[in-house]
C-alpha positions, 0 to 999 in steps of 0.5 A: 797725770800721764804724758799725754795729759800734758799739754805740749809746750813747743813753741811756747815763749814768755811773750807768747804766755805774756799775751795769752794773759792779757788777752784773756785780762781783756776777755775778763774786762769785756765780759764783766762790762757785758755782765752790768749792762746785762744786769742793768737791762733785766734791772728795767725790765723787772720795773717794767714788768711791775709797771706793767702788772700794775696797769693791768690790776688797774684795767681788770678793776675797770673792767669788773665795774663796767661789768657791774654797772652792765649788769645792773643796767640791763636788769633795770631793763 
C-alpha cells in the first residue's frame, strides 16, 4: 500500500472514531427496520397479486361461458 492509500488520520480522536461507530450502529439499525418492513410489503403485494390472478382466472372463465351461451343463442337464431 503506498502512502498515498493511506487515509489521513489528522485530527482523528477516540471520540471522533467512537462516533463514526455508532452512528454507523444506527445507520445498520435503520436500514435493517427499512429492509422488514420492505420485505413485508413486497410480502402483501405477492398475496395481492395472487388474489388478484385468482379474480381474474375467475372473470376470463365467465367470460368463456357468456361467449358460449352467445354462441349457442345466436345460432338458435
Amino acid at each position: 500500500m503506498s502512502t498515498s492509500e493511506i487515509p489521513d488520520a489528522t485530527g482523528m480522536t477516540f471520540e471522533k472514531v467512537w462516533l463514526a461507530i455508532h452512528e454507523t450502529q444506527k445507520l445498520i439499525r435503520e436500514n435493517t427496520e427499512q429492509q422488514k418492513e420492505t420485505d413485508e410489503q413486497i410480502k402483501q403485494l405477492s398475496e395481492q397479486q395472487k388474489q388478484t390472478d385468482i379474480q381474474l382466472k375467475q372473470i376470463r372463465k365467465e367470460i368463456r361461458r357468456d361467449l358460449k351461451q352467445t354462441d349457442l343463442q345466436v345460432k338458435r337464431t
